[in-house]
C-alpha positions in Angstrom: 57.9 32.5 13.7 58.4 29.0 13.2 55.4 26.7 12.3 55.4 23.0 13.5 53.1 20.3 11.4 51.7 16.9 13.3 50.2 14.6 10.0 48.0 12.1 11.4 48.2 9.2 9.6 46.5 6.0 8.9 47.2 3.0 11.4 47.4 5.5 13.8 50.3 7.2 12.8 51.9 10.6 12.5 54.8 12.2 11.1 56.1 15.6 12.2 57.9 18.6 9.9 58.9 21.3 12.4 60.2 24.5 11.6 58.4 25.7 8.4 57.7 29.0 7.7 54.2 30.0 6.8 54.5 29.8 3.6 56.1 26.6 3.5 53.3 25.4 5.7 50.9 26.9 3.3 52.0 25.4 -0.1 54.0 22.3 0.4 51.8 21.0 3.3 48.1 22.0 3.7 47.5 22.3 0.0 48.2 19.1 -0.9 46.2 17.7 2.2 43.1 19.8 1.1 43.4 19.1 -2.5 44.1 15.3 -2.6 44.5 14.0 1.6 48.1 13.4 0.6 51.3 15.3 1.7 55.5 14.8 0.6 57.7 15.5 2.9 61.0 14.5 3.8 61.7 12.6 6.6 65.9 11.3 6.8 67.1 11.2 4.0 64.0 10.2 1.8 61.2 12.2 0.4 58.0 10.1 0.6 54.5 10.7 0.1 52.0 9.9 2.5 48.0 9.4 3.2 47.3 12.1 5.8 43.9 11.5 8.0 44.6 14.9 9.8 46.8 18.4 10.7 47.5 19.8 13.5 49.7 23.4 13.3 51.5 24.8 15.7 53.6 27.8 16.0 56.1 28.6 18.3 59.1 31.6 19.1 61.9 29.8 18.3 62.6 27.1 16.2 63.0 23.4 17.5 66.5 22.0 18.4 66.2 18.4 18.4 69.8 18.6 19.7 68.6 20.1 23.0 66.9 16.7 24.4 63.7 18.5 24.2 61.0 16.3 22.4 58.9 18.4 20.0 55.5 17.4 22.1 57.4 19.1 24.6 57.5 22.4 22.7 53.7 22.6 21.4 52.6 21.5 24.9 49.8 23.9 25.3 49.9 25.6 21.7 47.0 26.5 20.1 46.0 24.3 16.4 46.4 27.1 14.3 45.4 24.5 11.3 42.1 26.7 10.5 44.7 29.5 9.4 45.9 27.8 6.8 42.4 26.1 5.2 40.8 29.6 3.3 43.9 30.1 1.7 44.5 26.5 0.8 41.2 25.4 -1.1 42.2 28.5 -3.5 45.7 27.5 -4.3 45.2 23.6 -4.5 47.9 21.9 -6.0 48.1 18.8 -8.6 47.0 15.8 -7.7 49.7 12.7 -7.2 48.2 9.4 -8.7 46.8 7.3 -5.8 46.7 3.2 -5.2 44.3 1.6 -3.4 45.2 -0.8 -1.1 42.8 -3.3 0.1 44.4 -5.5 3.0 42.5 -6.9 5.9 41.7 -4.7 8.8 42.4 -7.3 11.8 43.6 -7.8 15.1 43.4 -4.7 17.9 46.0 -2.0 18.7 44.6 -2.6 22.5 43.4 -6.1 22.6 45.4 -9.1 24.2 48.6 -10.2 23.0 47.4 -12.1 19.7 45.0 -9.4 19.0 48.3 -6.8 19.5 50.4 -9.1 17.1 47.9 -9.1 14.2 47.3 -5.7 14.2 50.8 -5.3 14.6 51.7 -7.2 11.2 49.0 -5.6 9.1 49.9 -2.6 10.3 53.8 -3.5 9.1 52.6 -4.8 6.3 50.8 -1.4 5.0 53.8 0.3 6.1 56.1 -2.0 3.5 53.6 -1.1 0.8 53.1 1.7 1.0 56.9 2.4 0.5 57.2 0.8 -2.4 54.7 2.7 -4.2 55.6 6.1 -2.8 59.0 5.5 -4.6 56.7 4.7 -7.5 55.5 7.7 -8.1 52.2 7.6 -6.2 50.2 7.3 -3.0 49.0 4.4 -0.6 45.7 4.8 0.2 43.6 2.5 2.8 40.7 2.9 4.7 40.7 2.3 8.2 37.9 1.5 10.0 38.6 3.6 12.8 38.9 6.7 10.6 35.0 5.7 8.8 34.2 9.6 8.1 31.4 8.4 5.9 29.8 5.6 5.1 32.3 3.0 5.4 31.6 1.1 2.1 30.9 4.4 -0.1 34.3 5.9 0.8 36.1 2.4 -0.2 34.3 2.7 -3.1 35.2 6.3 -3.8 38.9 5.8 -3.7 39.1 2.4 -5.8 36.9 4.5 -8.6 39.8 7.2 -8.0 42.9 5.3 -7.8 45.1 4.6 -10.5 45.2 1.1 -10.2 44.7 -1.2 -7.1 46.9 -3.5 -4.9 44.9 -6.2 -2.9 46.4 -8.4 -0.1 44.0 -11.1 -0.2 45.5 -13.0 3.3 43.6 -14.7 5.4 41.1 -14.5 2.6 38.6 -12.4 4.0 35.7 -11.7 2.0 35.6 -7.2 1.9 39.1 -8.3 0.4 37.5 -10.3 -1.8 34.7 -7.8 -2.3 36.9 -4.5 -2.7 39.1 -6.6 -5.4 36.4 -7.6 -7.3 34.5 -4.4 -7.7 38.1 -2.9 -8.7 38.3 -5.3 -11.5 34.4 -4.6 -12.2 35.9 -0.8 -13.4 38.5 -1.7 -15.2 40.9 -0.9 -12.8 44.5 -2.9 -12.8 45.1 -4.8 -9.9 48.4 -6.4 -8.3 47.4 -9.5 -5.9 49.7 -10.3 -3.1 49.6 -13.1 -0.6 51.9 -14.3 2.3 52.4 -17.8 2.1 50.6 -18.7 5.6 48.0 -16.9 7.3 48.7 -14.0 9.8 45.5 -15.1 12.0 46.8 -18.6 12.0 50.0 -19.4 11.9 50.8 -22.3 10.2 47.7 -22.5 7.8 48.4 -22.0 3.8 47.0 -19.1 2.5 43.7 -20.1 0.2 43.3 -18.5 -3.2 39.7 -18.7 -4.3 38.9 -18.2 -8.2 41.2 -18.3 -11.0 43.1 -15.2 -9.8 45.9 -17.5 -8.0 48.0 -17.3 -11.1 48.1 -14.2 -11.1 49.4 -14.0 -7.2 52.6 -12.4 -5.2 53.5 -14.8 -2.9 55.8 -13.4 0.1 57.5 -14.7 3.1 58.6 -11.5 4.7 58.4 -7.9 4.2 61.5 -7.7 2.1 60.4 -9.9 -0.1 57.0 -8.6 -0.4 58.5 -5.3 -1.2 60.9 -6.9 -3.9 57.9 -8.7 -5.1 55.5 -5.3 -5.4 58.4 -3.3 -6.6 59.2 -5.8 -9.3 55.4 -6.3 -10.5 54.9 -2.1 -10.5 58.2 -1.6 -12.9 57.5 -4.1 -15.2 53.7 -3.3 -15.7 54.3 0.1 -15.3 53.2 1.9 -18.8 50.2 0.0 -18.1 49.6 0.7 -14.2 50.2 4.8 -14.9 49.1 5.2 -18.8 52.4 5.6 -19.5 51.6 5.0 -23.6 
């Protein structure tokens, strides 16, 4: 029988991978999440690697046409999350571990608010998204901490993941200081960190962005999301025997 996977994914999210056997399901999905939070998958044409909050398994019958109209929430309407299946066999078998970025980027605007609130979210949320490209064709994984997903103690888990990333990319817009603070305390390990900046301010349109400290000449400046992926993709390839300990 066909299994169906719903990854739950940061920014509120999810990707789906229907029609996977169990063993599929087993090793090239729920292992990965269990060992590391991070599944790869391909979705078009692409494989890409992604920070996964949450699974949800279902299995069905038959297999999923998409070419029969029928929408896959459709088809695990009422199904059972058969995710606790999977997890025993999973935290024996765990597979190697991708390297992982940090990205700290500020969490602002509301998915539900009014419509400025809407359009900040909106463009962080964008934002992530366009980095989080770039260094899944890196090699790696984009991970951010949301502050609706806070499992933990909000601060300690930021602090986990810079301690456990390979190096660290910080959007320091609309200069807000647990930027500031999360960049900082990367650079306080040791770890390698990429700045990047739009030009003017997402909360205020209009307004320069403001770099504080000496750290400005060391910035990415970007207009759009194109050219904030050119400029990532370009600052990861040539630094990159340093970013991965390539030597």
């Amino acid at each position: 029988m066909p299994f169906h996977t719903i990854a739950i994914l940061s920014g509120d999210r999810q990707k789906t991978i229907p029609n996977r056997s169990e063993s599929e399901v087993l090793s090239e999905i729920v292992i990965p999440f269990i060992a590391n939070g991070v599944i790869t998958a391909k979705w078009g044409k692409k494989e890409q690697s992604y920070q996964v909050l949450e699974l949800r398994i279902y299995e069905t019958k038959e297999p999923w046409n998409k070419r029969s109209g029928t929408v896959i929430a459709d088809v695990i309407h009422k199904k059972r999350n058969v995710y606790s299946r999977f997890e025993k066999k999973a935290e024996a078998l765990l597979s190697t571990k991708k390297p992982k970025v940090f990205v700290v980027t500020p969490i602002q605007g509301e998915k539900h608010g009014d419509q400025e609130q809407q359009r900040v979210f909106k463009e962080y949320d964008q934002r992530f998204a366009a980095i989080e490209h770039v260094i899944s064709d890196a090699g790696a994984v984009a991970i951010r901490i949301d502050k609706e997903h806070a499992l933990e103690d909000l601060v300690g888990r930021i602090k986990k993941e810079i301690r456990g990333s390979q190096f660290v990319v910080a959007d320091l817009t609309d200069e807000r200081p647990s930027c500031y603070f999360e960049a900082g305390f990367a650079e306080a390990l040791g770890k390698k960190v990429i700045y990047l900046a739009s030009k003017h301010s997402v909360a205020k349109p209009g307004t320069k962005t403001v770099i504080h400290f000496d750290i400005h000449m060391n910035m990415n400046y970007f207009t759009n999301h194109d050219e904030l992926k050119e400029k990532l993709s370009s600052a990861i390839e040539k630094n990159r025997s340093v970013l991965f300990d390539e030597n």
